[in-house]
Structures are given as C-alpha cells and as structure tokens.
N, C-alpha and C positions, 0 to 999 in steps of 0.2 A: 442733615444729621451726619455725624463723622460716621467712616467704614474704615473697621480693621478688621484684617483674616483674622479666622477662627483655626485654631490648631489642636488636635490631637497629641496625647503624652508622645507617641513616635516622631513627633517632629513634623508631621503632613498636613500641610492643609486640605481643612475639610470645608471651608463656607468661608461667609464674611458673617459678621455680625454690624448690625446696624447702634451707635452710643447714641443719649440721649443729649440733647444740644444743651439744653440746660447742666449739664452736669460733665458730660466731658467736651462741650467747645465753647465755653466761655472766655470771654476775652480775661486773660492772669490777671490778676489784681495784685500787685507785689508789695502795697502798703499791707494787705490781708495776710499775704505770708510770713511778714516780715515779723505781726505782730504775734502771729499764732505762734509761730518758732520759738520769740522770747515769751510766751506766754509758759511754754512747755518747756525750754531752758529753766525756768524760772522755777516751776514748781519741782523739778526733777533735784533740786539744791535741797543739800539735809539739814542745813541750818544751823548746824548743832557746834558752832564756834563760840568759843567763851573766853573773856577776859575777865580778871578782879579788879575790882575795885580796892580802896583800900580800905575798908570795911571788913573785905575777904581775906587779906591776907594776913598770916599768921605774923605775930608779934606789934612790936609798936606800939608799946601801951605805955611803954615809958616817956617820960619827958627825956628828950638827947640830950640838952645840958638847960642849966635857967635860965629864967624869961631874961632876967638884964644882968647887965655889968662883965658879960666876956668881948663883947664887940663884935661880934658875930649875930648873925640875925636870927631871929628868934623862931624856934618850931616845935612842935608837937608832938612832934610822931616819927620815927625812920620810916614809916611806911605811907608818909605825903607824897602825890603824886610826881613831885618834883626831884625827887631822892632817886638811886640808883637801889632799883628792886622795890622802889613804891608801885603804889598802885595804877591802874590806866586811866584815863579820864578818856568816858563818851567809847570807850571800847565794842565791840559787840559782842552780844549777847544772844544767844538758845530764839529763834522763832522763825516762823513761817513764812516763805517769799513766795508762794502760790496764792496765784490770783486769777479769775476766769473773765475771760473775753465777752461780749454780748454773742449770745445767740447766731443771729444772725450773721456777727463779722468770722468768726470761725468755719461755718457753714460756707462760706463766699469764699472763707481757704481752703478749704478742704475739697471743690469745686475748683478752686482756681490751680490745686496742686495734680490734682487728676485731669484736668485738662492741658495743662502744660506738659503730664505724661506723651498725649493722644498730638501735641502741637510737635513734637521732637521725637517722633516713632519710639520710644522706649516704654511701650505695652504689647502686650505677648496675653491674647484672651484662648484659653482654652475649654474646650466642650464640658471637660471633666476631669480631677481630680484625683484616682481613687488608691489607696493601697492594702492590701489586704492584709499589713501587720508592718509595724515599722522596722524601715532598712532605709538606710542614709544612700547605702550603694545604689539603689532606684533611684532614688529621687537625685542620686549626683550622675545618674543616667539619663536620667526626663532631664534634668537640666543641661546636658549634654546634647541631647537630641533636639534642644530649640534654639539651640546655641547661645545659651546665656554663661556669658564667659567675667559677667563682674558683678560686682553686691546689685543682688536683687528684693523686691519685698514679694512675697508669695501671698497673697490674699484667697483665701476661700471661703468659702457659705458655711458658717456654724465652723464648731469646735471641732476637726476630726483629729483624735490624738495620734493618728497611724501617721499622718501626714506632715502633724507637727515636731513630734521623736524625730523623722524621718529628716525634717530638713534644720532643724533648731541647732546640729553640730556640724555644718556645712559654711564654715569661715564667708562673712560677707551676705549670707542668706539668713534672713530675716521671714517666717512666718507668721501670719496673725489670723483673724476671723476677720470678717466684715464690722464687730463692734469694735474690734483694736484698731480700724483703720484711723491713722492721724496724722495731720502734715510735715512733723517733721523724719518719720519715716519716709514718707513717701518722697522729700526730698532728698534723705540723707542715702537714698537706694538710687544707684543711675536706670534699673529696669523696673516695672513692673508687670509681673503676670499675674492674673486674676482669672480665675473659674468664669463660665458663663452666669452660674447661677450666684455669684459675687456679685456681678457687673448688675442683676437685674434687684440683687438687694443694697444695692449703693443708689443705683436709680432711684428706685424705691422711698428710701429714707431722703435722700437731698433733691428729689425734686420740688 
C-alpha cells in the first residue's frame, strides 16, 4: 500500500496515512484517461450553433429570371445554395454532443488519475479541513503553510460551504466534494490536497 504524510492546516506533519492499492497505486491506464477527458470535453460543448438552410432564409420566392431563352442557366430561387447569401448545405445544427463512458472505463480513470497523483508526489492528504465562516485570507494561508504555490484541486468530504466561498476566488484553486471528483480536474490541477476523511470516502466508492 502507498504512504503519504499526513498534514495539519499549519503546514506540520502529523502521521503518514496508509492509500488503498486498488485505488491510489494502480498501474495509469492512459487509453482511460484519454477517453474520460474527451468524454467530458464533449459534453461541456453547448451545442447551440446554427446555420440555414434555404428554407430559412428570408426571401427567394421569386423566380430570378425564366426557365429558357436568356442563355444563362436556369434557377429558382436567389436563396439556392449555390448563390452568394443562399443557404448552407449539411450546415450544423442546435444538439447534443454528450455521451457517457461504461461504468467501469471511467472508474479505471478516475483510479488511474488518482494514482498518477500518489506516482508523481503531488498529493497533500490532511487530517482536517475546517473553517469557522468563510475567508479566502485562511484558506490562501493554509495554502501557504503546505506550500502549494500552483493550481490545485482541494477535495473534501460532503458540501462545507465555509470552505468552498473560502477557496472558489483563489486564481488556479479549484474546490469540490468527493461526488464532484472527476478526471479532468484532477488532471487539469498539477496538486491535489484531499482531507483524510475524502481519501476514505473515495476508497470507499471505487474500491
């Protein structure tokens, strides 16, 4: 089983904590990550691009000149695709690009991204979390005092809103609950610090 020190908001180690090998020392799977990222690229897309057709566009109902006898080829409509300010052909359209992974391959990333944390020292597990009302100046103190000097993801156990105010305007820092954990934070963060009782409800769920 992997060991990493356990730390206090003042920056002191206090213990080591023992991870679970299933969950933070798995061998990285980088087809998993690879797929989870564009899985979540993917649906983060609003879709909402539109072309007309020429159906849609206003005007053209007249015939531009008649069928024969000018020597010019013959059309229908100023608003054929083929005209200058006709319509698009095969254009896109308003819909959905969100699509979900199996089960299981996501879980294998979300595993493989948490252990790649624990394979490249950039996890920081602390005892406890706690702030008795939110202030950014604490928490850009605690983050001082463990020396995380670049974009981190802070994970904690459940919703505490003291903690989230606290770090959600701190450039680079990124907090979630253990149900928002997902791989492309956890890549797109070069550190992670997790609570103890995080680390035992991540175990938890993906063992």
């Amino acid at each position: 089983m992997p060991k990493v020190a356990l730390y206090n908001i003042s920056g002191e180690q206090v213990g080591e904590i023992e991870l679970s090998d299933g969950v933070f020392g798995i061998p990285v799977h980088r087809q998993a990550l690879h797929d989870a990222v564009v899985m979540q690229q993917a649906s983060r897309r609003q879709g909402t691009h539109d072309t007309k057709t020429r159906g849609e566009i206003r005007g053209g109902g007249r015939k531009p000149w008649r069928q024969k006898g000018t020597g010019r080829a013959r059309h229908g409509s100023t608003r054929s695709p083929i005209w200058r300010g006709g319509g698009t052909v095969f254009g896109p359209h308003p819909r959905d690009y969100s699509y979900k992974l199996p089960r299981k391959v996501y879980r294998l990333a979300l595993r493989s991204a948490l252990s790649s944390k624990v394979e490249d020292g950039k996890i920081l597990v602390l005892d406890e979390l706690k702030l008795t009302m939110p202030r950014t100046r604490e928490m850009v103190r605690i983050l001082d005092n463990l020396r995380v000097d670049g974009p981190a993801l802070v994970v904690i156990s459940g919703r505490d809103e003291n903690v989230i105010k606290s770090a959600r305007n701190i450039p680079g820092i990124k907090p979630v609950s253990t149900e928002g954990l997902n791989v492309y934070d956890l890549l797109a963060h070069g550190m992670l610090v997790i609570t103890r009782d995080a680390v035992s409800r991540v175990e938890e769920a993906l063992a």
